[in-house]
C-alpha positions in Angstrom: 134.1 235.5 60.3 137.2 234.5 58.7 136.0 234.3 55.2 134.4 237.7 55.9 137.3 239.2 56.9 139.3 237.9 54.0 136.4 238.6 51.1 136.7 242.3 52.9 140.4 242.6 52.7 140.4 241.4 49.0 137.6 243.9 48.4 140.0 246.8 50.2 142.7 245.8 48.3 140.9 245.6 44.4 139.4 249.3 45.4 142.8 250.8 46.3 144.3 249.5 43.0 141.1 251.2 41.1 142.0 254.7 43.0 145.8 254.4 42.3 144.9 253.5 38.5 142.3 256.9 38.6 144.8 258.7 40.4 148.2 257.4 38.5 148.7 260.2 35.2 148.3 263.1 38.6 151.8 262.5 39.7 150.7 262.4 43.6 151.9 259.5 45.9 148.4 257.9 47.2 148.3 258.3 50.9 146.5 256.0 52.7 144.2 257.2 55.9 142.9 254.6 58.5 141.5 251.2 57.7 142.6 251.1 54.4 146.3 252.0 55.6 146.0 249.4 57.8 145.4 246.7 55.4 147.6 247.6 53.3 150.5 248.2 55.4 149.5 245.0 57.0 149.4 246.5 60.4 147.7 244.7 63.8 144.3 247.1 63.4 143.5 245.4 60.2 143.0 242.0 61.2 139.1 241.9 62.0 138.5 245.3 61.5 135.8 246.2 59.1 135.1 249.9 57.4 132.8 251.3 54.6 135.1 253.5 53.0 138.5 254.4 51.7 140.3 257.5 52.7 142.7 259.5 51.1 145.1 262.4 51.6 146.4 264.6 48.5 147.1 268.3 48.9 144.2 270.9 49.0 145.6 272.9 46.1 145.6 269.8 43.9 141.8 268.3 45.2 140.1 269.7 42.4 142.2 267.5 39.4 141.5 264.4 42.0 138.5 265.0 42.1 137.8 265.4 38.3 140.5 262.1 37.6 138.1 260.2 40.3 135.1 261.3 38.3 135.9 260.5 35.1 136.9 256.5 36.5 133.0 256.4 38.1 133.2 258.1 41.0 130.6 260.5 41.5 129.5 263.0 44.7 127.3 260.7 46.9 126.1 264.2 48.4 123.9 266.1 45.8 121.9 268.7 47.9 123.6 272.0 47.6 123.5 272.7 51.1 125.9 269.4 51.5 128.2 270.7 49.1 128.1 274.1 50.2 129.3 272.9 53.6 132.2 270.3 52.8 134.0 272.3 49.9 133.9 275.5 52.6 134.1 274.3 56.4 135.2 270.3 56.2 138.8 268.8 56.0 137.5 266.6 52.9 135.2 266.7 49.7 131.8 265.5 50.2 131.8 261.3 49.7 132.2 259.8 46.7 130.9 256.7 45.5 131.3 254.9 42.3 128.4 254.2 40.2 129.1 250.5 39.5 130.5 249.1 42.6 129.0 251.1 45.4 132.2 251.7 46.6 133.2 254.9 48.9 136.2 256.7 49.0 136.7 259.9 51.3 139.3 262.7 49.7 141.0 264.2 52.7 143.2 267.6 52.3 143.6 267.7 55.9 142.7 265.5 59.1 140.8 267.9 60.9 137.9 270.0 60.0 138.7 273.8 58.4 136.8 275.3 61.3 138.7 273.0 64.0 141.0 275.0 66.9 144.1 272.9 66.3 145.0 273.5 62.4 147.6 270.4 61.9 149.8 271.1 58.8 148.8 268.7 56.2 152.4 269.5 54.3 154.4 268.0 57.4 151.8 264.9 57.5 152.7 264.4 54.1 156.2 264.9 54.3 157.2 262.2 56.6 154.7 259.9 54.9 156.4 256.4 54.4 155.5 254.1 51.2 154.4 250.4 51.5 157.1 248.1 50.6 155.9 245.9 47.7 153.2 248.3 46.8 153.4 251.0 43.5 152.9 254.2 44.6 150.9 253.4 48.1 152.1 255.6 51.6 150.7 256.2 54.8 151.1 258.5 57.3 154.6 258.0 59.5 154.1 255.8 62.4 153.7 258.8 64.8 151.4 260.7 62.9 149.2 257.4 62.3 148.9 257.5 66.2 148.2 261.2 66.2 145.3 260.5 63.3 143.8 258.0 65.3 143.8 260.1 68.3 142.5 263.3 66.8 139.6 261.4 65.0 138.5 259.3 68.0 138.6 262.3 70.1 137.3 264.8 67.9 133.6 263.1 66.4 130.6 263.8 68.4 129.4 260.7 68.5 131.1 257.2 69.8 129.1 254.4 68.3 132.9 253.1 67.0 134.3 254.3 70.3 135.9 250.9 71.6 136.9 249.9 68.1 139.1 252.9 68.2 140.3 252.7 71.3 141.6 249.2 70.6 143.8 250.4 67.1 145.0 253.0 69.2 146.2 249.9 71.7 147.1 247.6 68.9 149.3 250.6 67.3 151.1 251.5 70.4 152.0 247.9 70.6 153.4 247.8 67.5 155.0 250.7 67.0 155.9 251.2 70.1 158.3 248.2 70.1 160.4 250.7 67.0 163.2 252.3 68.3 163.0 256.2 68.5 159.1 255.9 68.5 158.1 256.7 71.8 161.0 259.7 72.5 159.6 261.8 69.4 155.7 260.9 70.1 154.7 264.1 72.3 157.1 266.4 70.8 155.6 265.4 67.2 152.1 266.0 69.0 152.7 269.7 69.9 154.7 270.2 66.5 150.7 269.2 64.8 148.9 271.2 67.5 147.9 267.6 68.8 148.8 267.6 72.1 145.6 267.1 73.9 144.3 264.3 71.5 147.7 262.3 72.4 147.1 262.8 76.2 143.5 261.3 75.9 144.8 258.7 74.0 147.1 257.5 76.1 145.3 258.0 79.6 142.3 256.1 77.1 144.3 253.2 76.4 146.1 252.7 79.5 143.3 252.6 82.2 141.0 250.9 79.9 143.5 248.5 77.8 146.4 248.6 80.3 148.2 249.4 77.1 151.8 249.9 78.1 153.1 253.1 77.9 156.4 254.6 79.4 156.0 257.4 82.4 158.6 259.3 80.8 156.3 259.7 77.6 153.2 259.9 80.0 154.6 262.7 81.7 155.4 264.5 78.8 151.9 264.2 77.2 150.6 265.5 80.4 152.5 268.3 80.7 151.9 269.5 76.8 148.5 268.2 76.6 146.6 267.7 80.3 143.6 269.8 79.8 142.4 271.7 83.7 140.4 269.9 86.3 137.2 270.5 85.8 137.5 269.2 82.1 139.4 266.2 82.5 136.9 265.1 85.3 134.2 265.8 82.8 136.2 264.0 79.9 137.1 260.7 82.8 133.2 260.9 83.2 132.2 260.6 79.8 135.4 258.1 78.3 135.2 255.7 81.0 131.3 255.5 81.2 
């Protein structure tokens, strides 16, 4: 498992050094999303944590040139039917996947972290704005600490389906942990989740990871995600009902 875990990392790494190369004559920092982020930062959810795909975030009025650098490097629309492209270019938060003819590798070009048709609109521009860069690396960011909680959140609680459900539960834990021991980082969490329209995503995240990871989370900042983000009743029983199980 250990040599798995390493030969994946090294892989990561060697595919996140081909996008910056692709990427490097745009003049966009490279934002890194989720696993990728993770092993490049060198953060706690990286270490035995395995993913398909690299994602990215670069601004929606600048997708088109990133898509064309990322095409002429080998990368190519693993998505051909029309109805597939019809339906990420017009209603999704990304471009369709892309994969690179060679390697087989995937990489996921994010403008947003939430799907165009999505009631909460997060503002990419402020996610992209307080994005910090990876000491040691050229041109690599990810999102600020608080708004790498609020990603995980949002795309745990947002999918219809929950096949990685525990897995991302426990970066949401490991995260907290880490983070959480930063000073300032826990006072600005729930505000930051109601300045991103994430408020309910935050609360589930937290209720989540305490009564199923006893992840350890101030009252102060418990309350506060309650009171910004508690949904009624009826739909947290539903939500306890479905989480829990």
């Amino acid at each position: 498992a250990g040599v798995v875990l390493q030969a994946h990392q090294r892989a990561v790494r060697f595919e996140v050094d081909q996008i910056r190369r692709a990427l490097a004559g745009l003049g966009l920092p490279l934002i890194l999303l989720k696993g990728a982020a993770y092993v490049l930062a060198g953060l706690p959810p990286a270490q035995g944590r395995i993913f398909s795909d690299v994602d990215i975030l670069v601004p929606k009025e600048r997708i088109g040139e990133v898509e064309a650098a990322l095409m002429m490097h080998g990368w190519a629309s693993a998505k051909q039917d029309p109805y597939d492209q019809r339906y990420y270019r017009e209603w999704m938060h990304e471009l369709p996947p892309m994969e690179h003819v060679q390697r087989g590798s995937t990489i996921d070009v994010h403008h947003a972290i939430l799907p165009e048709t999505a009631r909460a609109r997060p503002d990419p521009a402020l996610l992209r704005a307080a994005a910090h860069s990876i000491p040691g690396s050229e041109n690599l960011w990810t999102l600020a600490p608080q708004d790498m909680v609020l990603h995980s959140a949002v795309h745990l609680f947002s999918e219809g389906e929950t096949e990685h459900g525990l897995r991302d539960l426990l970066d949401l834990h490991r995260l907290l942990l880490h983070f959480g021991a930063a000073p300032g980082f826990w006072e600005g969490l729930a505000a930051r989740a109601v300045q991103l329209e994430l408020a309910r995503p935050l609360f589930y995240a937290l209720r989540y990871c305490g009564r199923l990871l006893a992840t350890p989370v101030p009252a102060a900042v418990l309350a506060e995600a309650a009171a910004a983000g508690r949904p009624p009743a009826p739909l947290l029983a539903l939500m306890d009902g479905i989480f829990l199980r």
